[in-house]
C-alpha positions in Angstrom: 111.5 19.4 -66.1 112.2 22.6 -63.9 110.1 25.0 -62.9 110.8 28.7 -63.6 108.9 32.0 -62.9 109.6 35.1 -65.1 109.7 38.8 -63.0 109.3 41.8 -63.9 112.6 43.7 -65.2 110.7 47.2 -64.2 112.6 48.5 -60.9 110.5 50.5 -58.4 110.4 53.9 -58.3 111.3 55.1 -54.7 108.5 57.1 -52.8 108.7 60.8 -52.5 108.4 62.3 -49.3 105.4 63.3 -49.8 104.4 60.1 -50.3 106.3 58.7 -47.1 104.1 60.9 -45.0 100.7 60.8 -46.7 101.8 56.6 -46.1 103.2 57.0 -42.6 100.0 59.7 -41.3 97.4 57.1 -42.9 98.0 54.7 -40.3 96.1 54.9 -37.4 98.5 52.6 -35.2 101.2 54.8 -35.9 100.4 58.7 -35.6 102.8 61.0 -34.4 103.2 62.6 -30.7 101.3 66.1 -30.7 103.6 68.9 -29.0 101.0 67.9 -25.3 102.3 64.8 -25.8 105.9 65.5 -26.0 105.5 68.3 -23.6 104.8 65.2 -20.6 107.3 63.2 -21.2 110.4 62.9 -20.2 113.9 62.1 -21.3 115.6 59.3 -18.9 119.5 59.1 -18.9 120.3 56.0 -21.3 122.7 53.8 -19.6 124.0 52.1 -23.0 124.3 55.5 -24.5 126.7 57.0 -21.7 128.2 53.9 -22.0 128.3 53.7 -25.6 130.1 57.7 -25.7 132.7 56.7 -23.0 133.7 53.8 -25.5 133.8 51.2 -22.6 132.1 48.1 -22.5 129.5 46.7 -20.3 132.1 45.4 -17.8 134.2 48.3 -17.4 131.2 50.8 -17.0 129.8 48.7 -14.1 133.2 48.4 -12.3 134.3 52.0 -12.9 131.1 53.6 -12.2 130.2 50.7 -8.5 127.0 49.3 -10.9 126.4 45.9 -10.7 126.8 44.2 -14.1 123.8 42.7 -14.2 121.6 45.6 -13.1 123.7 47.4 -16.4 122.4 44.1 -18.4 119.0 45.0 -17.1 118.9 48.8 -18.0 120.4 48.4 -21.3 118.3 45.2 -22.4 114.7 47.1 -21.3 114.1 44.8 -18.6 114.5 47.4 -15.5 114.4 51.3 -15.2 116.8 53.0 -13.2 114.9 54.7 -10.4 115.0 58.6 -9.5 118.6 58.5 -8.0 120.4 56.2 -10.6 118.8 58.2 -13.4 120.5 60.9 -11.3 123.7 59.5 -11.2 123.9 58.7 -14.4 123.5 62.2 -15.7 126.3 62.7 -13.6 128.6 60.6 -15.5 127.1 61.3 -18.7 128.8 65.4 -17.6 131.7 64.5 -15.7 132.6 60.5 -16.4 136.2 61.1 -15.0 135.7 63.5 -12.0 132.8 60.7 -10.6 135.5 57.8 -11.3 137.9 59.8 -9.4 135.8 60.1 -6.4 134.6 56.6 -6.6 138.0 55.6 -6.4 139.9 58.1 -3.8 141.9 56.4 -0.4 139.6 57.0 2.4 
């Protein structure tokens, strides 16, 4: 003898946006930034976004740009922060990606 369980045919009506927020603001684990908050903070260069833009992969960002490929692995993975100068850098070549290659790579 099988077993079967009958469902409801009645689809769910998707939530308003009102309704999304009212949800979203009612948890207390989860309240949004006030403008202080957002004020402090501030935005680090993403390395796998550059990246990402440039359309090259992890391997020929960290040879083009002299970044060792596991220090990219690190950055993009959450597992390091690039410190004061990389982030530095990195804006860099998120603005001018083939002016730094070209001085990377000039004949002494």
């Amino acid at each position: 003898m099988s077993k079967t369980t009958t469902t409801s045919n009645k689809t769910p009506k998707p939530m308003t946006v009102a309704a999304i927020e009212a949800a979203a603001r009612a948890d207390s684990d989860a309240q949004p930034l006030t403008a202080g908050h957002l004020k402090r903070m501030r935005r680090t260069p993403q390395a796998k976004v550059i990246r990402r833009a440039l359309a090259l992969t992890q391997e020929e960002f960290a040879v083009r740009y002299h970044i060792p490929l596991g220090t990219l692995r690190d950055w993009e993975q959450g597992r390091a922060q690039p410190d004061r100068p990389t982030q530095a850098y990195l804006k860099i070549i998120a603005c001018e990606p083939e002016r730094v290659e070209r001085l990377l790579n000039q004949r002494a």
